[in-house]
C-alpha positions, 0 to 999 in steps of 0.5 A, spaced: 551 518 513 553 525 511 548 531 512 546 532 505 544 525 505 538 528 511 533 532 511 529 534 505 534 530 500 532 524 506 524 527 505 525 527 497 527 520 496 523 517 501 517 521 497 520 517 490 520 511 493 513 512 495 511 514 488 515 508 485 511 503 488 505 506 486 506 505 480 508 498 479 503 493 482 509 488 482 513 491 486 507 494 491 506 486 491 513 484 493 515 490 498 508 488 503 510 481 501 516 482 504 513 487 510 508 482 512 513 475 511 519 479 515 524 476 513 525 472 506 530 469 501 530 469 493 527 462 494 521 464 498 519 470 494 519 465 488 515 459 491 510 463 494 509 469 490 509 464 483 514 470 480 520 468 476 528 468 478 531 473 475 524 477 476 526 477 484 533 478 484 531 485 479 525 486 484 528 485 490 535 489 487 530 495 485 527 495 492 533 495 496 536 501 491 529 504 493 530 504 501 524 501 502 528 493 503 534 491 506 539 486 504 542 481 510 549 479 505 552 476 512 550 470 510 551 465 503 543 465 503 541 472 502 535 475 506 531 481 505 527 485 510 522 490 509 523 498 510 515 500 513 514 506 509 509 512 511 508 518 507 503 524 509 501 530 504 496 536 506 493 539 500 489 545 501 489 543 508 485 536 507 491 531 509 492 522 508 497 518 509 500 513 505 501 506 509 503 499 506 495 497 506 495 502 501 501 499 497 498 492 498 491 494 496 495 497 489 500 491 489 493 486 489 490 490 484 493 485 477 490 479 481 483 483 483 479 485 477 475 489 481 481 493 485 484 493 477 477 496 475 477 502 480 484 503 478 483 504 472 476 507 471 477 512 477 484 512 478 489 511 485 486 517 489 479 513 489 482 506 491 486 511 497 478 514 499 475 508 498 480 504 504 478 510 508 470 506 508 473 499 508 476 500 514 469 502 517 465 497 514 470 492 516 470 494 523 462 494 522 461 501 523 459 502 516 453 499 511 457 498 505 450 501 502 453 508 505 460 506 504 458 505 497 453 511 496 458 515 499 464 514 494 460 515 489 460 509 485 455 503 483 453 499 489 453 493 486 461 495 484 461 499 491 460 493 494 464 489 491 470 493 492 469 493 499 469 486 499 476 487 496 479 491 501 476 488 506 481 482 505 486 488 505 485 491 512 485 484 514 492 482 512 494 488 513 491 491 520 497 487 524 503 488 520 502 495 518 506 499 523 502 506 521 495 503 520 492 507 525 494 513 521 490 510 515 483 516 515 477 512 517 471 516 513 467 515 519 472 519 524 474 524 518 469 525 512 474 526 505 473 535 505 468 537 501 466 543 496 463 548 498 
């Protein structure tokens, strides 16, 4: 690897990366597919993910040109692997780091009429804030009344959404390397203005 290929060039491609499967649930789909499965063929991805061929060949081809999967071609069958991801950014001080169960709950909103409402109503920082409470209401550390109070929304939807992400957390808690990382609203509230 050449040096330029290091340091901020590294940080910047990776943030890309990031950015990229934020903004397509297929693809955010696929990578935690991936991520949780360990190792897949085309024909694994096409079976269990009910997704078109020549979508997973381009999708998989994306997401290795990402960074974020791996292409075994030792064998006639290829497999792919998936790269675990971690993005931390600080703004004004308040800081979140962005796992794979962030990119699993955005890969799951197309499939989940309540993850794609708060989505589209409220945008992806609300779904990342509201992770932040799923995890202790799964945990049972929190009600979902408080959960939903605090995140500002309806109980009924709050509650549902909590709902949601808890089938998240529980995918996810085992699979992703960086999930101790993911804020729990408990521990650290979100930073409010004063």
């Amino acid at each position: 690897m050449s040096k330029a290929t290091e340091g901020p060039e590294r940080a910047v491609n990776g943030l890309l990366s990031v950015a990229q499967l934020l903004e397509e649930p297929r693809l955010a789909r696929l990578y935690t597919f991936v991520l949780r499965e360990g190792e897949v063929t085309i024909d694994d991805i096409t079976s269990k993910l009910e997704m078109p061929r020549t979508t997973a060949y381009s999708d998989t081809g994306t997401l290795v040109e990402l960074g974020v999967l791996t292409r075994d071609d030792d064998q006639k069958t290829h497999t792919y692997s998936a790269v675990p991801i971690t993005l931390t950014a600080t703004l004004d001080g308040d800081e979140y780091t962005v796992t794979p169960t962030l990119v699993a709950a955005f890969g799951r909103s197309p499939h989940d009429q309540d993850l794609d409402h708060l989505i589209e109503k409220y945008g992806l920082g609300k779904l990342a804030a509201a992770l932040t409470y799923a995890i202790p209401y799964v945990n049972g550390n929190m009600s979902e009344r408080v959960a939903a109070r605090e995140l500002d929304l309806q109980y009924a939807f709050g509650v549902a959404v909590l709902q949601a992400l808890r089938d998240v957390v529980r995918d996810m808690e085992t699979v992703d390397p960086y999930f101790e990382n993911i804020r729990d609203a408990r521990e650290h509230p979100p930073a409010t203005e004063e």
